[in-house]
Every structure is written in structure tokens, then in C-alpha cells.
N, CA, C and O atoms as a Tinker XYZ file with bonds, in Angstrom:
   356  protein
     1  N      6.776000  -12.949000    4.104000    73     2
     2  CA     7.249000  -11.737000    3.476000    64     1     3
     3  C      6.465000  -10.530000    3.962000    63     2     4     5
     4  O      6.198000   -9.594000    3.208000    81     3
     5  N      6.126000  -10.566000    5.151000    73     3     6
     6  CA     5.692000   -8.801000    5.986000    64     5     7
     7  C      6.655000   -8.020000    5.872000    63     6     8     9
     8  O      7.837000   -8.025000    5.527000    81     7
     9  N      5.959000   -7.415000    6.203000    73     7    10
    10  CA     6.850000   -5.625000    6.531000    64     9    11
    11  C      7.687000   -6.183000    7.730000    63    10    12    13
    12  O      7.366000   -7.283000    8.180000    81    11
    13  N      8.610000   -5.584000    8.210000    73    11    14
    14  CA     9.418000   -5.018000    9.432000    64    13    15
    15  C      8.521000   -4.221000   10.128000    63    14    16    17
    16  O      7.660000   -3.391000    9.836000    81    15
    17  N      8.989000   -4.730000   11.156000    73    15    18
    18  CA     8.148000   -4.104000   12.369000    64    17    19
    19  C      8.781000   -2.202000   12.218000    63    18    20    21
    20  O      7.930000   -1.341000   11.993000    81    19
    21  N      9.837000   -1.913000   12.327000    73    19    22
    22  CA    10.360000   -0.797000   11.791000    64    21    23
    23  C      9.838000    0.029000   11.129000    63    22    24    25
    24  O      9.476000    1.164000   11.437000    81    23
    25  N      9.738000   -0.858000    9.574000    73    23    26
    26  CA     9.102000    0.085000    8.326000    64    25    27
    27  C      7.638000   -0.054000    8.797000    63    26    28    29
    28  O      7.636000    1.112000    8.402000    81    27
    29  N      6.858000   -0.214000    9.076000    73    27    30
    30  CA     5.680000   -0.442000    9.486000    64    29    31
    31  C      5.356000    0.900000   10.235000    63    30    32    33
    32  O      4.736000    1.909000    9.897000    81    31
    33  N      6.216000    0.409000   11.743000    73    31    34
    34  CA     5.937000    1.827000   12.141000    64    33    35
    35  C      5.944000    3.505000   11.591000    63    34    36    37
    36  O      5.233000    4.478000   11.844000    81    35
    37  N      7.302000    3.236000   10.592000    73    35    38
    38  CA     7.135000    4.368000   10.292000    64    37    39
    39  C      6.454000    4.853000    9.358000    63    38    40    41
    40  O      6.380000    6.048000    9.071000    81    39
    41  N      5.678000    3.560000    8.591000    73    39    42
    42  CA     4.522000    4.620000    7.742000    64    41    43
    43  C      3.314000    4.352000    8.222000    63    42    44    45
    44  O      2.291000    4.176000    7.561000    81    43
    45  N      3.430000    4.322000    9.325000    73    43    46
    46  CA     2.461000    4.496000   10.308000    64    45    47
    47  C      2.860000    6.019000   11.285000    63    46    48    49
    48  O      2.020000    6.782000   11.761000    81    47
    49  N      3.683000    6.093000   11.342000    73    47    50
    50  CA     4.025000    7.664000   11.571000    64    49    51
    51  C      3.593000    8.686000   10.005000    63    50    52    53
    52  O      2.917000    9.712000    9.932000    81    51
    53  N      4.177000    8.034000    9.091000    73    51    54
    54  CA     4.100000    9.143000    8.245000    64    53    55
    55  C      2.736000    9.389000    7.392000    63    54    56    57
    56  O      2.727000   10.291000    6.554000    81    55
    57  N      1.550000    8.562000    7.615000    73    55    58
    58  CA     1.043000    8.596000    7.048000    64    57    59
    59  C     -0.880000    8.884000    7.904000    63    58    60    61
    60  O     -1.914000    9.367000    7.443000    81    59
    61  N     -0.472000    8.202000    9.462000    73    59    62
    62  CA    -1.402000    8.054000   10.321000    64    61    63
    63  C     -1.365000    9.352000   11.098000    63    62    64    65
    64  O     -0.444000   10.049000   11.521000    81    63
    65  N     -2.985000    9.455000   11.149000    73    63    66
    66  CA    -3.633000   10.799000   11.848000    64    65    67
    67  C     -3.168000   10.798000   13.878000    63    66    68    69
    68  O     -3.365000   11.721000   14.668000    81    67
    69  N     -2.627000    9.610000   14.124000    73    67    70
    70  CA    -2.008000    9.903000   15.089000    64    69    71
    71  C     -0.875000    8.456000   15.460000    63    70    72    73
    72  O     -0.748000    7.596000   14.589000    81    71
    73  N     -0.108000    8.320000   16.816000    73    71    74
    74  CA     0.937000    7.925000   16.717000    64    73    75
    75  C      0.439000    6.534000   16.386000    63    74    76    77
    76  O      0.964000    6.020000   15.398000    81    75
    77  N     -0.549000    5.777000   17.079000    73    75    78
    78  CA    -0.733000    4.259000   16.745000    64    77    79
    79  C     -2.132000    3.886000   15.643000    63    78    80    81
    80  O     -2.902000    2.934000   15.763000    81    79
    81  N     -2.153000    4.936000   14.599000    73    79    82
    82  CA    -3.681000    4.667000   14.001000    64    81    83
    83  C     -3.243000    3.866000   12.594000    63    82    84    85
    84  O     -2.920000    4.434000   11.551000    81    83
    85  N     -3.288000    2.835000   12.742000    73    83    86
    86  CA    -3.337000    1.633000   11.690000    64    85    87
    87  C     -4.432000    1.608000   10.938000    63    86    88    89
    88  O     -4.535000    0.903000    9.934000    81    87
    89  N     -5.040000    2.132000   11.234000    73    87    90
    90  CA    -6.824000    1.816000   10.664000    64    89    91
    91  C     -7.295000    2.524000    9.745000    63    90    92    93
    92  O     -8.213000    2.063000    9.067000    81    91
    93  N     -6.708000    4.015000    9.452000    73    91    94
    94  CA    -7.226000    4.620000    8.517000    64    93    95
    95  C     -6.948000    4.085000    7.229000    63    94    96    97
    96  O     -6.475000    3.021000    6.830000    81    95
    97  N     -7.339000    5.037000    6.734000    73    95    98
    98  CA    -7.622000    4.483000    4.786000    64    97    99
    99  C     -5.996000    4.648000    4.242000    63    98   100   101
   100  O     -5.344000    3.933000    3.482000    81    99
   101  N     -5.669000    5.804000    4.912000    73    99   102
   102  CA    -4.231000    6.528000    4.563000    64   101   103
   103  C     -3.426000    5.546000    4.332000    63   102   104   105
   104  O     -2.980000    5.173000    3.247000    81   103
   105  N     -3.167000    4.958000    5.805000    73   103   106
   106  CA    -1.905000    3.625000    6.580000    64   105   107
   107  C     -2.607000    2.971000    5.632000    63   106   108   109
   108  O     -2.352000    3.322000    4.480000    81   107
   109  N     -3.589000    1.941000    5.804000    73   107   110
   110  CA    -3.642000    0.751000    4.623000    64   109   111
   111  C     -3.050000    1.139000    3.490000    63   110   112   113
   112  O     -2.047000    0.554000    3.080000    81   111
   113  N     -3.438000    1.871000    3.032000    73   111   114
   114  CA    -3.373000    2.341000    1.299000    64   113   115
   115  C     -1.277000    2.147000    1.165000    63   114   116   117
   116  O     -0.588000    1.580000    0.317000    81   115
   117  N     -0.885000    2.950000    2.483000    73   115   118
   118  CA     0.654000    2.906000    2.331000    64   117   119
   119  C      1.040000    2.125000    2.749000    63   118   120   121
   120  O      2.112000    2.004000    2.158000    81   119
   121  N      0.951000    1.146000    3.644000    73   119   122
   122  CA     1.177000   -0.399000    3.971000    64   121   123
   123  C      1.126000   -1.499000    2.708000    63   122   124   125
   124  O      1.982000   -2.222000    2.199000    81   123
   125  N     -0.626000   -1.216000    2.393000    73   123   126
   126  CA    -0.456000   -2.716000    0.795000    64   125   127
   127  C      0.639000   -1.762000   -0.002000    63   126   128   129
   128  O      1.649000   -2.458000   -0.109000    81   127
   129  N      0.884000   -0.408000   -0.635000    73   127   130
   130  CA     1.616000   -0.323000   -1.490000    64   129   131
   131  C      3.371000   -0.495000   -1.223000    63   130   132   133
   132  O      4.139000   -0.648000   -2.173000    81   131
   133  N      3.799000   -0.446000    0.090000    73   131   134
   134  CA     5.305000   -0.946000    0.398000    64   133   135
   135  C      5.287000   -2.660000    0.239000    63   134   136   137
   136  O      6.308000   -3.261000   -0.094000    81   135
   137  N      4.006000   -3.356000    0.516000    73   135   138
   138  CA     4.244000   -4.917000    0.030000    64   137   139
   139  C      4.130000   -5.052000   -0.843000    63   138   140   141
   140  O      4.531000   -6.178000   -1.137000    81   139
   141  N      3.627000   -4.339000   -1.950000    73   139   142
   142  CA     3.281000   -4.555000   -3.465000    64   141   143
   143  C      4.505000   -4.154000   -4.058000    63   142   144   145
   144  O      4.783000   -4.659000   -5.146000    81   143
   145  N      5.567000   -3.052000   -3.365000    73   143   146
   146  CA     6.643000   -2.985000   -4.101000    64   145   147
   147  C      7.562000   -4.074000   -3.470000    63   146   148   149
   148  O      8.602000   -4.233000   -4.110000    81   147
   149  N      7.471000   -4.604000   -2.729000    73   147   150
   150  CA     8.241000   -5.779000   -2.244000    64   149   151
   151  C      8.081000   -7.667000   -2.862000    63   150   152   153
   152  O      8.838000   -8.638000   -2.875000    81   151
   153  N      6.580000   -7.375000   -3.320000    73   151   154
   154  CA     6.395000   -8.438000   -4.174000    64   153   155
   155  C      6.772000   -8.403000   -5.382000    63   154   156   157
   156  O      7.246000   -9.393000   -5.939000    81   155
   157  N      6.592000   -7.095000   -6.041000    73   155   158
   158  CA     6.869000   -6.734000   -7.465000    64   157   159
   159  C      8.595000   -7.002000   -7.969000    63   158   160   161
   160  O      9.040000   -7.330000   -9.069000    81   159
   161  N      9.321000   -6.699000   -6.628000    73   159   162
   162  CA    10.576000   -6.878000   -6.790000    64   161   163
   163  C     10.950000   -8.748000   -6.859000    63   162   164   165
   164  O     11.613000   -9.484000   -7.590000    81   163
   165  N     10.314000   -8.863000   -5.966000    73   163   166
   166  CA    10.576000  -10.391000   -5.642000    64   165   167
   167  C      9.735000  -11.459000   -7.025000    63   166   168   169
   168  O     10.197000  -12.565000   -7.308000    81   167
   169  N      8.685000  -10.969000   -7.629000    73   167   170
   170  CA     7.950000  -11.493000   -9.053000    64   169   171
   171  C      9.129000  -11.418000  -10.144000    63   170   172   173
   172  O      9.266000  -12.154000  -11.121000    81   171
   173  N      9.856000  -10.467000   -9.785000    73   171   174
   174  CA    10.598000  -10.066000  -11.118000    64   173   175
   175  C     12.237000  -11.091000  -10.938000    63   174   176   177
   176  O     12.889000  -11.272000  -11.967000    81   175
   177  N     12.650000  -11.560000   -9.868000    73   175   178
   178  CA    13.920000  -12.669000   -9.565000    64   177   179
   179  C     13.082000  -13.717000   -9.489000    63   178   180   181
   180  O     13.678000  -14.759000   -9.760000    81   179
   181  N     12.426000  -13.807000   -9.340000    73   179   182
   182  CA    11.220000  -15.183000   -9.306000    64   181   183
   183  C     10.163000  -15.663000  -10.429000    63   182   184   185
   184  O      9.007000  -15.928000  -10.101000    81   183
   185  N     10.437000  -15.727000  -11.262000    73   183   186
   186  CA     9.732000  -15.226000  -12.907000    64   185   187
   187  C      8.545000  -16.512000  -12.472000    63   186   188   189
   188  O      7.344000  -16.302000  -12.647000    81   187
   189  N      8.881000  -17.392000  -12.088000    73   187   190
   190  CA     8.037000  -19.008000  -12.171000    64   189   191
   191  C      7.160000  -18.819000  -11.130000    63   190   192   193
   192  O      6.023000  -19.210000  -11.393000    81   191
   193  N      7.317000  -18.334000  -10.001000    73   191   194
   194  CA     6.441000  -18.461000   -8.251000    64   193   195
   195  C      4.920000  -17.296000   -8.797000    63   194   196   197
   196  O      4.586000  -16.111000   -8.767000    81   195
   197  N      4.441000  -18.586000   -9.237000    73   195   198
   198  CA     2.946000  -18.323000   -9.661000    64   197   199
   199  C      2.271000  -17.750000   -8.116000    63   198   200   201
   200  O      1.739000  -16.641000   -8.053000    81   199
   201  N      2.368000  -18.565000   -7.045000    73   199   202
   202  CA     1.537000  -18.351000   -5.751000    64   201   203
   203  C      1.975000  -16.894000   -5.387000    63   202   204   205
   204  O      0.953000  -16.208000   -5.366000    81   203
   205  N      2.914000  -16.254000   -5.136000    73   203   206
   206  CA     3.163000  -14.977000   -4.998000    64   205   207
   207  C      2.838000  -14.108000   -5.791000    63   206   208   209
   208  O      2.513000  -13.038000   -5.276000    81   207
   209  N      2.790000  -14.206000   -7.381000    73   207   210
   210  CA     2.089000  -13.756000   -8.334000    64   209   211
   211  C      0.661000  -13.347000   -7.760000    63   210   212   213
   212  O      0.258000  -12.194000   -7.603000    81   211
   213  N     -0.046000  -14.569000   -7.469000    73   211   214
   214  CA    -1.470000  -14.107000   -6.722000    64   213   215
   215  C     -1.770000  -13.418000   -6.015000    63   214   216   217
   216  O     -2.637000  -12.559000   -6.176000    81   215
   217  N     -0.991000  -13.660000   -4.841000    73   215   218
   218  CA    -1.041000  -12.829000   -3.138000    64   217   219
   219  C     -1.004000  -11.391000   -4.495000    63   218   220   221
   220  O     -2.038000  -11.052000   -5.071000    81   219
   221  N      0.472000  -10.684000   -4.806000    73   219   222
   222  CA     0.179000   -9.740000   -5.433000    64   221   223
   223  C     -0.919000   -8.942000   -6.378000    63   222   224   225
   224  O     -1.089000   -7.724000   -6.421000    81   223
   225  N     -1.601000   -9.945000   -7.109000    73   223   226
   226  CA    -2.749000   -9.614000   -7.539000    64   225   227
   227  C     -3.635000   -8.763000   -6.557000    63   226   228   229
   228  O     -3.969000   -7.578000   -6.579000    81   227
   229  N     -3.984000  -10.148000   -5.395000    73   227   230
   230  CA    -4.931000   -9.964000   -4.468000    64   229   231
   231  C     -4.750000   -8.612000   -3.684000    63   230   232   233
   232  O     -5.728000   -7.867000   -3.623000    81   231
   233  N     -3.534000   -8.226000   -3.060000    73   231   234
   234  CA    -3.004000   -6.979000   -2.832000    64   233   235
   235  C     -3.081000   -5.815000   -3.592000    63   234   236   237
   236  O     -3.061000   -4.753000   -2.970000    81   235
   237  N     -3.179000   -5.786000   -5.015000    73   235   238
   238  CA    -3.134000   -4.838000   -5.771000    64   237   239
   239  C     -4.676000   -4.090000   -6.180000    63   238   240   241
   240  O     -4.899000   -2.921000   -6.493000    81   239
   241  N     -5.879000   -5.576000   -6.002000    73   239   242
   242  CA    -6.936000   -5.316000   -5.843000    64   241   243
   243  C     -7.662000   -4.763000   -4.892000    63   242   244   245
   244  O     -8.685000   -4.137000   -5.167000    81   243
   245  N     -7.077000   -4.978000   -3.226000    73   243   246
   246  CA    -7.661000   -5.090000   -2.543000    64   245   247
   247  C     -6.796000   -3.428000   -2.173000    63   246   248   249
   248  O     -7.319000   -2.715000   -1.316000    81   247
   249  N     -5.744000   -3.032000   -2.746000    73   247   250
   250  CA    -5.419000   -1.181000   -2.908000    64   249   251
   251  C     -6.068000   -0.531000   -3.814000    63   250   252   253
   252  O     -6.504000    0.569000   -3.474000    81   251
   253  N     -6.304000   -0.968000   -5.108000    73   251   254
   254  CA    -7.693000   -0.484000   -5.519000    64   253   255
   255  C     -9.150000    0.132000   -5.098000    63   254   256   257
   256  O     -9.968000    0.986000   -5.440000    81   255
   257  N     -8.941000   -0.765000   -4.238000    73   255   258
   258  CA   -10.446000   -0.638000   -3.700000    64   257   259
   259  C    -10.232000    0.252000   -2.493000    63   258   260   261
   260  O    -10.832000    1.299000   -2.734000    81   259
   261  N     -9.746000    0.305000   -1.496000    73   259   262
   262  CA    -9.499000    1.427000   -0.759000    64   261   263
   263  C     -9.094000    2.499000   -1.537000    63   262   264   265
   264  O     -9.777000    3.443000   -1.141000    81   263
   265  N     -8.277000    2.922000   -2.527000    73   263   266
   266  CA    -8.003000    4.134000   -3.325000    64   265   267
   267  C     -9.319000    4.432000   -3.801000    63   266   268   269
   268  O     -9.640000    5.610000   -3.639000    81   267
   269  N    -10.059000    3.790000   -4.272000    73   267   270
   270  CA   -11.795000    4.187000   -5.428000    64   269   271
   271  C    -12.373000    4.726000   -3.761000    63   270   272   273
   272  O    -12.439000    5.952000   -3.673000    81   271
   273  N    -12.729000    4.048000   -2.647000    73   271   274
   274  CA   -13.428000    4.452000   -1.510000    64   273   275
   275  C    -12.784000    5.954000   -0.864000    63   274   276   277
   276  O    -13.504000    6.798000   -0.332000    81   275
   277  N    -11.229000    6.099000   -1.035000    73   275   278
   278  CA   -10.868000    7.466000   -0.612000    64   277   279
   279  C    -10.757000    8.359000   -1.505000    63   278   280   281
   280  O    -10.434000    9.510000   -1.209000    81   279
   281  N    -11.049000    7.907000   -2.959000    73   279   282
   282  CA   -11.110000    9.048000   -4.523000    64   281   283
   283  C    -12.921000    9.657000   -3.998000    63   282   284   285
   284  O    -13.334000   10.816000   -3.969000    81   283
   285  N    -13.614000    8.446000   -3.670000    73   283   286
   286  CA   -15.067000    9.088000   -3.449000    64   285   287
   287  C    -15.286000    9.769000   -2.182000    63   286   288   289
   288  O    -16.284000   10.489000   -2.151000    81   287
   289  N    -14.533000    9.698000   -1.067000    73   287   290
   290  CA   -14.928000   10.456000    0.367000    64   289   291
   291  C    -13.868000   11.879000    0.306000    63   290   292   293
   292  O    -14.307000   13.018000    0.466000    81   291
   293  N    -12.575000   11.601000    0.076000    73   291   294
   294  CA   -11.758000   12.571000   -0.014000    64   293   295
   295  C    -10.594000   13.034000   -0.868000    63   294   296   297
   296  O     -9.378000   12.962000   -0.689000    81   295
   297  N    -11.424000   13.591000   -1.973000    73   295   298
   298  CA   -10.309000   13.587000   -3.515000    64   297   299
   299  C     -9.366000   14.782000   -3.191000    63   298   300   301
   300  O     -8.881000   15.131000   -4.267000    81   299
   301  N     -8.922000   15.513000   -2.248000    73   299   302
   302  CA    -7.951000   16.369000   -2.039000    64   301   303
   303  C     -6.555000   15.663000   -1.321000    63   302   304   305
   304  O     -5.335000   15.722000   -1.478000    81   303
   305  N     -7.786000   14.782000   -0.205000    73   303   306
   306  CA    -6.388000   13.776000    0.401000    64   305   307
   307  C     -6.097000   12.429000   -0.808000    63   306   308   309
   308  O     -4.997000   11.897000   -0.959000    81   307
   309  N     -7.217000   12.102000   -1.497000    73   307   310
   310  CA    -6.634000   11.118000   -2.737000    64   309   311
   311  C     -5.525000   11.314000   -3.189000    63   310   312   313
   312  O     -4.537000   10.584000   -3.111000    81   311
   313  N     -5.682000   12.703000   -3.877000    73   311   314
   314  CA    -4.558000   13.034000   -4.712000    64   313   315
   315  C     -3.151000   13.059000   -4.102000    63   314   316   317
   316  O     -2.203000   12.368000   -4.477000    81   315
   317  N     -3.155000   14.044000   -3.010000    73   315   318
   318  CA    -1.979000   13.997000   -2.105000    64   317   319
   319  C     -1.684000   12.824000   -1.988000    63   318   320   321
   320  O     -0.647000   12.570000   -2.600000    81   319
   321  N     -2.225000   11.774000   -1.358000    73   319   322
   322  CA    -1.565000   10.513000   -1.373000    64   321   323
   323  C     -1.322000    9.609000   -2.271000    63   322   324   325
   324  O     -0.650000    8.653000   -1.886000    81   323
   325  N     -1.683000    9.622000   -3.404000    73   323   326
   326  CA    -1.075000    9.075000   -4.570000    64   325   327
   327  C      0.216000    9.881000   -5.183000    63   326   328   329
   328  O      1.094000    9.331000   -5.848000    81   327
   329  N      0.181000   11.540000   -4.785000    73   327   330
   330  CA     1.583000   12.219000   -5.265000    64   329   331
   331  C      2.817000   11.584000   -4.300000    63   330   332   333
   332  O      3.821000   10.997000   -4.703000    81   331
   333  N      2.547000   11.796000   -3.304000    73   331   334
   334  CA     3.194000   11.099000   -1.926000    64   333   335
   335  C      3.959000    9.782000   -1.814000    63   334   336   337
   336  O      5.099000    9.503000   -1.444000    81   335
   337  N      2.758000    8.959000   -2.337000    73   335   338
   338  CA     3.246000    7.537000   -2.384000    64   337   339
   339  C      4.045000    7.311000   -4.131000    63   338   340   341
   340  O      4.822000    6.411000   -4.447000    81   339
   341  N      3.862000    7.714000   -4.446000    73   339   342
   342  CA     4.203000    8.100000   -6.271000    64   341   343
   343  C      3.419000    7.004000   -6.776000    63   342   344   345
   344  O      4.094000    6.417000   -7.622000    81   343
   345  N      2.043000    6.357000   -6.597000    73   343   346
   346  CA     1.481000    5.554000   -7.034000    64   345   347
   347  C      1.374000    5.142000   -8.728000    63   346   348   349
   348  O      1.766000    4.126000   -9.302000    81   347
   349  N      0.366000    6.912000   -9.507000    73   347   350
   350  CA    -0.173000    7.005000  -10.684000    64   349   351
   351  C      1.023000    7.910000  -11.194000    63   350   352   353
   352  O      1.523000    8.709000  -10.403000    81   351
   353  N      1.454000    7.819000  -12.372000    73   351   354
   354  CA     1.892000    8.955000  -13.347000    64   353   355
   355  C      2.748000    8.434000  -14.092000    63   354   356
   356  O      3.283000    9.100000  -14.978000    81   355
């Protein structure tokens, strides 16, 4: 259950400081949150699939933690990218 090579790229366009930068905090942060809405959808027709339940956990933690590391280096781009991604509200 990955991304598309497609959607990938393009929030890797829309989100990365240049055409192939996968690496920043930005792209992760918008990468785990398009699989987290893809698990969340798939948890909810799948009420029983405990193991995907997890992966999602693990994903949801592991966007946590990059969001707390870019709330402490850069709370102007934090915010923007949580309005952006429509994460909090």
C-alpha cells in the first residue's frame, strides 16, 4: 500500500525545496500524511486488520515527531504546513 509513483512525485514538487529533494522535513511530513490518509480510509472498510492498524500508528508517530522537530527549528514554515496539509483544526 505505497504511494504511486505519480502522487509521490507530485508532493514532491509541491512541497520540496527543489525538483528531486525527498529529504526535507517538508516532503516527509507530506508523504507520511497522504499514507496516513490512505490507511485511515482503508482502517475504516477494514474494521478487524489489526496489522495495518499498527503500521498506522507507527506512521502517525513517526509524523509526530518530524512535526515537534520542524515546530522547534521553523514555526513559520510549521504552521504553513500544517494549514497546507489541513493537518490540525
Amino acid at each position: 500500500m505505497g504511494l504511486a509513483k505519480e502522487k509521490k512525485g507530485e508532493l514532491v514538487e509541491a512541497f520540496g525545496r527543489a525538483g528531486t529533494d525527498t529529504g526535507s522535513v517538508e516532503v516527509q511530513i507530506a508523504l507520511l500524511t497522504e499514507r496516513i490518509r490512505m490507511l485511515t480510509d482503508h482502517a475504516r472498510r477494514h474494521s478487524k486488520d489489526h496489522h495495518s492498524r499498527r503500521g498506522l500508528l507507527k506512521l502517525v508517530g513517526q509524523r509526530r515527531r518530524f512535526l515537534r522537530y520542524m515546530q522547534r527549528r521553523d514555526l513559520t514554515g510549521y504552521r504553513a504546513l500544517i494549514g497546507k496539509l489541513e493537518i490540525r483544526g
